[in-house]
GUPARO-51780 format. One line per field, with one value per residue (C-alpha): residue number from 0; chain; x negated, y negated, z negated. Coordinates in steps of 0.1 Angstrom, whole numbers, plus 2048, in hexadecimal, padded with zeros to 3 digits. Each point is the difference from the previous one (the first is absolute). Example, Ala and Ser with C-alpha at 12.3 -4.5 7.8 and 13.67 -1.06 7.14 Angstrom:
BEGIN
num: (0 / 1) $
cadena: (A / A) $
x: (785 / 7F2) $
y: (82D / 7DE) $
z: (7B2 / 807) $
***
This chain:
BEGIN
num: (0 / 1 / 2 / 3 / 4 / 5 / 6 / 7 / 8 / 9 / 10 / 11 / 12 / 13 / 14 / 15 / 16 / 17 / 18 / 19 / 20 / 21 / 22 / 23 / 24 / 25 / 26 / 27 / 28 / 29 / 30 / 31 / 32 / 33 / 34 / 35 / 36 / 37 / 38 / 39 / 40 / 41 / 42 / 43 / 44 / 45 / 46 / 47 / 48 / 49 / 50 / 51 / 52 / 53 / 54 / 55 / 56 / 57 / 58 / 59 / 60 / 61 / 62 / 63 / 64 / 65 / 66 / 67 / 68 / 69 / 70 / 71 / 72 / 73 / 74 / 75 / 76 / 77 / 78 / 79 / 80 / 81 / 82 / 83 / 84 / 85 / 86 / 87 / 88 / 89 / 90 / 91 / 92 / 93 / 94 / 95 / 96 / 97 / 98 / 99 / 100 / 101 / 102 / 103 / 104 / 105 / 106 / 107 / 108 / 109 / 110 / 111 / 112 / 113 / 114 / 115 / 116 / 117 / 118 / 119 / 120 / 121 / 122 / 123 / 124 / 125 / 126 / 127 / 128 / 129 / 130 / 131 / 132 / 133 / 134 / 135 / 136 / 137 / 138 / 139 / 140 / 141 / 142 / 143 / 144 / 145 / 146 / 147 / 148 / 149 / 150 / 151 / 152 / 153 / 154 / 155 / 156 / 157 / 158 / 159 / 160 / 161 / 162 / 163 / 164 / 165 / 166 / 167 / 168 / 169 / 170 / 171 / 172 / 173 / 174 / 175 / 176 / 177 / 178 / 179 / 180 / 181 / 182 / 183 / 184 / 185 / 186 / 187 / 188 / 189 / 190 / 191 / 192 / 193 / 194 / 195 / 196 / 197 / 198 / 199 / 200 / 201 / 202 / 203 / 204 / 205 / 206 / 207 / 208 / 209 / 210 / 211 / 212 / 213 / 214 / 215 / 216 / 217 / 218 / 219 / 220 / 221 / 222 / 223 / 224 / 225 / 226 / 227 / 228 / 229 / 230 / 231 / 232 / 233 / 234 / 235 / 236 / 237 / 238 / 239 / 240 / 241 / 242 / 243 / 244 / 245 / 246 / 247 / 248 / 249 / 250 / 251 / 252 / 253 / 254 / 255 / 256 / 257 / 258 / 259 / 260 / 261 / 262 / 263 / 264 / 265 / 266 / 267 / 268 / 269 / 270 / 271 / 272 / 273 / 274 / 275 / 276 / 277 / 278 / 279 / 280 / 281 / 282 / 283 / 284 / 285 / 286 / 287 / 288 / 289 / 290 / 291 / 292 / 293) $
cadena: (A / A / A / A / A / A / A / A / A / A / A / A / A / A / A / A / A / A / A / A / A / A / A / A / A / A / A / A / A / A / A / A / A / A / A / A / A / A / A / A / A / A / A / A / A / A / A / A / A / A / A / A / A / A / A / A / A / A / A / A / A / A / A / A / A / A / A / A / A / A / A / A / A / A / A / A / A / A / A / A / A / A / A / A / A / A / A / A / A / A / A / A / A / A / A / A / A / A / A / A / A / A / A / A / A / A / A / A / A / A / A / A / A / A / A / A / A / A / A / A / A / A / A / A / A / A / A / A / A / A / A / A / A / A / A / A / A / A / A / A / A / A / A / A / A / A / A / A / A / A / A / A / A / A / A / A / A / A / A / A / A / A / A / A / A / A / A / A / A / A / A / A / A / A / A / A / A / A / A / A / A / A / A / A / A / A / A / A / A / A / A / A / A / A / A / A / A / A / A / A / A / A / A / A / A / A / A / A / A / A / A / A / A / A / A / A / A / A / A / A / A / A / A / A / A / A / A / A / A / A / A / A / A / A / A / A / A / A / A / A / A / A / A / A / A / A / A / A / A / A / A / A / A / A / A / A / A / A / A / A / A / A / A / A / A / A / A / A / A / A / A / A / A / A / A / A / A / A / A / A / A / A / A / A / A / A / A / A / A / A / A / A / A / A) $
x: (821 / 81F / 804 / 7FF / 7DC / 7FA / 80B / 7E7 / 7E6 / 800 / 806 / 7DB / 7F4 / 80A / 815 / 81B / 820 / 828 / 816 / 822 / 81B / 820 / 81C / 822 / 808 / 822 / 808 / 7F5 / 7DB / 7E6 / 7F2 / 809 / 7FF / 7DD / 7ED / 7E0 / 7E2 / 7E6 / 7F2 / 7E3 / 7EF / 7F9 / 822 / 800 / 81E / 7FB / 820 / 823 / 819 / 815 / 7FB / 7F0 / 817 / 800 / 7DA / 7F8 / 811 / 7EF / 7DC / 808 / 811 / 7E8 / 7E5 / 80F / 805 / 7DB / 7F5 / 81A / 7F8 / 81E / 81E / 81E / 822 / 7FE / 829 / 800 / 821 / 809 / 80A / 7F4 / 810 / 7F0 / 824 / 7F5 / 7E7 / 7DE / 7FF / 7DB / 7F0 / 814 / 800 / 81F / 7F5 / 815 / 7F1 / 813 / 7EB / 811 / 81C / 812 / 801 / 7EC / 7DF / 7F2 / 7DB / 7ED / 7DD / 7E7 / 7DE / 7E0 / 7E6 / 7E4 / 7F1 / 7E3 / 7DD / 7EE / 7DB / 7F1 / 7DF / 7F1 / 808 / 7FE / 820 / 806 / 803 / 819 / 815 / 7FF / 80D / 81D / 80E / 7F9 / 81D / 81D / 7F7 / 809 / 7DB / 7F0 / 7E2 / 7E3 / 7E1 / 7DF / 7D9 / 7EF / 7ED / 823 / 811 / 809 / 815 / 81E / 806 / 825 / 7F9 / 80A / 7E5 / 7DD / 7FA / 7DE / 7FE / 7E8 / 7E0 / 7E7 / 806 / 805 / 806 / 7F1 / 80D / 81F / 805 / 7ED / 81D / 81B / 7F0 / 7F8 / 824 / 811 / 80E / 818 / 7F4 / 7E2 / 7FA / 7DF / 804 / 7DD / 7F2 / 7F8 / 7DC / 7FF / 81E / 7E8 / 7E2 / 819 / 80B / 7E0 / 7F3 / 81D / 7F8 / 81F / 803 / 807 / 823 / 807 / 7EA / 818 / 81E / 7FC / 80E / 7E8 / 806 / 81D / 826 / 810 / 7F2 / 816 / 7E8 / 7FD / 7F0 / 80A / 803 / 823 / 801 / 7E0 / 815 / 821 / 7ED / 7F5 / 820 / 810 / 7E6 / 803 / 824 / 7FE / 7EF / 810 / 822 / 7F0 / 7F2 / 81E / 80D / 81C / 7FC / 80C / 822 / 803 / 807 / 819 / 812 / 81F / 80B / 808 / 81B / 813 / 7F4 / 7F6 / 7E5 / 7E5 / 7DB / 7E7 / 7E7 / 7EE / 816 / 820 / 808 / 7F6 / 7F0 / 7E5 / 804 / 7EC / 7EC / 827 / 808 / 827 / 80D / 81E / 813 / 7FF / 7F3 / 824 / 7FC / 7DB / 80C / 81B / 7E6 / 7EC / 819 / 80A / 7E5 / 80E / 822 / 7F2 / 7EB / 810 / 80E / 7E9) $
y: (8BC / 7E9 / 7E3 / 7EC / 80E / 7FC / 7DA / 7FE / 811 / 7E5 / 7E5 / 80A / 805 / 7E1 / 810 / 7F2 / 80E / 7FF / 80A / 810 / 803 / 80C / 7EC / 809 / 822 / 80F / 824 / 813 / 7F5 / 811 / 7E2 / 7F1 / 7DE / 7FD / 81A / 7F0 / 804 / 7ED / 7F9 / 7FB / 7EC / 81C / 80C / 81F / 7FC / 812 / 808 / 801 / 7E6 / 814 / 81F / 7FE / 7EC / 7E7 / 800 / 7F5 / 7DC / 7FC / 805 / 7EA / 7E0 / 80B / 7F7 / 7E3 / 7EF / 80A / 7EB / 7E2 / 805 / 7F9 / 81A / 808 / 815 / 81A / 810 / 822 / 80A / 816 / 7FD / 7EF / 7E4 / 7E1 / 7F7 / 7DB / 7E7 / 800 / 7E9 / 7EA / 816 / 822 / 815 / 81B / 818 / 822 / 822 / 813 / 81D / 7FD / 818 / 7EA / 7E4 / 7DE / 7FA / 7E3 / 7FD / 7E4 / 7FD / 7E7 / 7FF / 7FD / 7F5 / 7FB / 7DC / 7F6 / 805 / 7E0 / 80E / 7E9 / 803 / 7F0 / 7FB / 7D7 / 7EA / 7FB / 824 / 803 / 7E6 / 80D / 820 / 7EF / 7E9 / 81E / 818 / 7E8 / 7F9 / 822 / 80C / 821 / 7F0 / 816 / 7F3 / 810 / 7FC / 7F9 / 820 / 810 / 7EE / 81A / 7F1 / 80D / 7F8 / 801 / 7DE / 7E0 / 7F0 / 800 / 7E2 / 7FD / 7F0 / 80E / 7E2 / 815 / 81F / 81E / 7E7 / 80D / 826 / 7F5 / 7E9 / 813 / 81C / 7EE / 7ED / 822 / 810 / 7E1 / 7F6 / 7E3 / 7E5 / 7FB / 7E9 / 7F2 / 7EB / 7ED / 7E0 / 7F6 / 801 / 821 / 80F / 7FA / 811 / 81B / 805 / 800 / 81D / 814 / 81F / 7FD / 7F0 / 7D8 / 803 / 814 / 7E6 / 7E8 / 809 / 7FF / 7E2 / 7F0 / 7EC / 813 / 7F2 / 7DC / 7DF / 7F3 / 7EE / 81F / 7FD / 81D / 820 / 807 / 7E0 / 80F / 828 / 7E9 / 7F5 / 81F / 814 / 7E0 / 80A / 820 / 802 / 7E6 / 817 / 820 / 7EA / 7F6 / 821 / 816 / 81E / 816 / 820 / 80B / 80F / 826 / 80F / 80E / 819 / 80F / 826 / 807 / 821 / 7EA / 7DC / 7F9 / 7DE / 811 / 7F1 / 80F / 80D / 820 / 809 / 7FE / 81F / 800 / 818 / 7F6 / 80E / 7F8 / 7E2 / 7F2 / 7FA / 807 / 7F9 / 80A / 7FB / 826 / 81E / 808 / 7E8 / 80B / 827 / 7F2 / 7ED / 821 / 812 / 7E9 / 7E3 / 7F5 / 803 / 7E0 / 7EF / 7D7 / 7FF / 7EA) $
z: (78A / 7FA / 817 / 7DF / 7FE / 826 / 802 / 7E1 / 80E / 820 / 7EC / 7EF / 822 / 80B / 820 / 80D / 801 / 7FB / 7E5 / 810 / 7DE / 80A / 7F3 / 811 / 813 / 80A / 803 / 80C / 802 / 7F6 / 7EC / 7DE / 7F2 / 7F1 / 814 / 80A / 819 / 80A / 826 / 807 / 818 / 81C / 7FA / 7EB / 7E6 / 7DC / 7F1 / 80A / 803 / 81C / 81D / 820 / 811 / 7E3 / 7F9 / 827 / 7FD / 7DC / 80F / 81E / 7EC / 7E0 / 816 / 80A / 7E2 / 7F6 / 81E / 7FB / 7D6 / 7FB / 7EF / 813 / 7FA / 81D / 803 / 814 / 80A / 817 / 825 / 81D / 7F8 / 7E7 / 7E9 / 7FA / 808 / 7F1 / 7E6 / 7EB / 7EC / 810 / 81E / 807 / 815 / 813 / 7FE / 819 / 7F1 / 7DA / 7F8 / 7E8 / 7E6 / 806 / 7E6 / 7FA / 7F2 / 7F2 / 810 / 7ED / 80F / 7E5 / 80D / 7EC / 7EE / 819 / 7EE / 7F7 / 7F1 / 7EA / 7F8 / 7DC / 7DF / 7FF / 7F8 / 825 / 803 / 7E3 / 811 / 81E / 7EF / 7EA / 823 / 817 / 7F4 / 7FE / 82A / 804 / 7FF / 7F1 / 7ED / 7F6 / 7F2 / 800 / 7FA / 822 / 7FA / 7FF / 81E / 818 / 81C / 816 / 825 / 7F0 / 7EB / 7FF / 7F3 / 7ED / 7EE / 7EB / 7E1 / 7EC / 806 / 80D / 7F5 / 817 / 81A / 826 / 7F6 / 7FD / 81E / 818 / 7F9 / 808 / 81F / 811 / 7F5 / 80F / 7E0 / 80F / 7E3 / 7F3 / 7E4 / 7EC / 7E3 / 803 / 806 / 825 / 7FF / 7EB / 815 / 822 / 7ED / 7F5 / 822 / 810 / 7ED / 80E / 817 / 815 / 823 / 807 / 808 / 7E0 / 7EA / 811 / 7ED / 7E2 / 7EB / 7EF / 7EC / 800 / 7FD / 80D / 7FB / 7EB / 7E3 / 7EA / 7DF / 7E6 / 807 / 804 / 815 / 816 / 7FC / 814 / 81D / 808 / 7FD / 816 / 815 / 801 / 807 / 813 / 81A / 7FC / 806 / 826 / 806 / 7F1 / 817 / 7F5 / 80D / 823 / 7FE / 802 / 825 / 807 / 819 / 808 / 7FB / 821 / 7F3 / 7E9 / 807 / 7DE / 7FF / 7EA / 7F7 / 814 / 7E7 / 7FB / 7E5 / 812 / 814 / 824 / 81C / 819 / 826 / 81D / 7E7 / 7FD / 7D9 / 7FB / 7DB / 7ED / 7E3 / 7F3 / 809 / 80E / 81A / 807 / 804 / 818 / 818 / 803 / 80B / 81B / 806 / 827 / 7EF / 7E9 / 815 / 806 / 81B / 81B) $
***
């Protein structure tokens, strides 16, 4: 499989990852302008945008820019020394491990649209569908009889007056679906809700009638409050990611992310992690001759 054909198959799967594109190396790397890989979010890298020594500081600043979400120029040259400040949008990094010529590689994170599921076929639902996408949300719409949840979604938002209704909520309720919407009237909304088998603090969050009070009358006007809403809340409750940890190779005292996929050898329950497997054979041969000193 190409990594063309690998970034497309996440990016159907809805997994988040990072596109790595070469686009500068010096001889005599190993790399090319336009190689290309993709990391993933535990780590493993598919493809080749330079060796060992090179592919360690893409996983650990790949996964850093998939939990910041935002891109960044890594520079690998070699030496022990960093050249030149760090500047926005760039890191330079030495790689005491690199036998010659700097690289620098492109890493854009995709992460995929947040799924809003909206259920019914009514006008409300068609607006909701037509305002959803351009605020960066993955609309899909489906019968209630269709609805089938993720505990990966945004949102559930029911529009379809009456039909398919209970099935669909009590999903999304029990999955922890972080917003759940109905587009009802206050006194059918309460009967809607009441008939729900799902426990009192679940039947307390859903939205009904769904979206801000901000006088709605037509359906894309009733569709705005309850996007507003709805990002509204995921603004207050938005986490990015925790940042990657991260260790130092104690042979060649690299900074590498500490993640399964990164070499590394476990003695007496102590994790120790390199950037290669060079530096890993070199630890095994000597482990007190590594160890920090205390």
């Amino acid at each position: 499989m190409t990594v063309a054909e690998r970034a497309e198959e996440l990016v159907r799967s809805r997994v988040p990852f990072v596109h790595a594109t070469v686009v500068r190396a010096q001889r005599p790397a190993s790399a090319h302008a336009g190689d290309t890989a993709v990391i993933r979010s535990d780590g493993v890298i598919d493809g080749f945008v330079g060796g060992t020594c090179a592919e360690s500081s893409v996983r650990e600043y790949g996964l850093m820019a998939l939990s910041t979400r935002e891109p960044l120029l890594l520079r690998i040259v070699p030496g022990e020394q960093v050249p030149q400040a760090s500047e926005e949008g760039a890191v330079t990094v030495a790689n005491p491990c690199l036998s010659g010529g700097s690289v620098e590689i492109f890493l854009e994170p995709r992460v995929p649209a947040p799924r809003m599921l909206v259920v019914g076929d009514s006008p409300i639902a068609e607006a909701l569908g037509a305002l959803g996408g351009p605020l960066g949300f993955a609309v899909e719409r489906v019968a209630g009889e269709d609805a089938a949840p993720s505990a990966d979604d945004a949102a559930l938002v029911v529009a379809s007056h009456g039909q398919g209704e209970e099935p669909a909520l009590t999903a999304a309720l029990r999955l922890g679906v972080p917003y759940v919407g109905l587009i009802a009237s206050r006194i059918r909304g309460a009967a809607v809700l009441a008939a729900l088998d799902v426990t009192d603090e679940q039947r307390s969050r859903v939205r009904s009638p769904a979206g801000l009070d901000i006088g709605a009358r037509t359906a894309g006007e009733i569709a705005l409050s309850v996007l507003a809403q709805l990002v509204a809340e995921r603004r207050a409750a938005e986490r990015r990611p925790p940042p990657p940890a991260r260790a130092v190779d104690p042979v060649c005292g690299m900074t590498v992310a500490a993640v399964g996929a990164t070499p590394h050898v476990t003695l007496d329950g102590v994790s120790t992690w390199f950037c290669g497997p060079g530096c890993r054979t070199a630890f095994l041969a000597d482990p007190a001759g590594h160890a920090p000193a205390s």
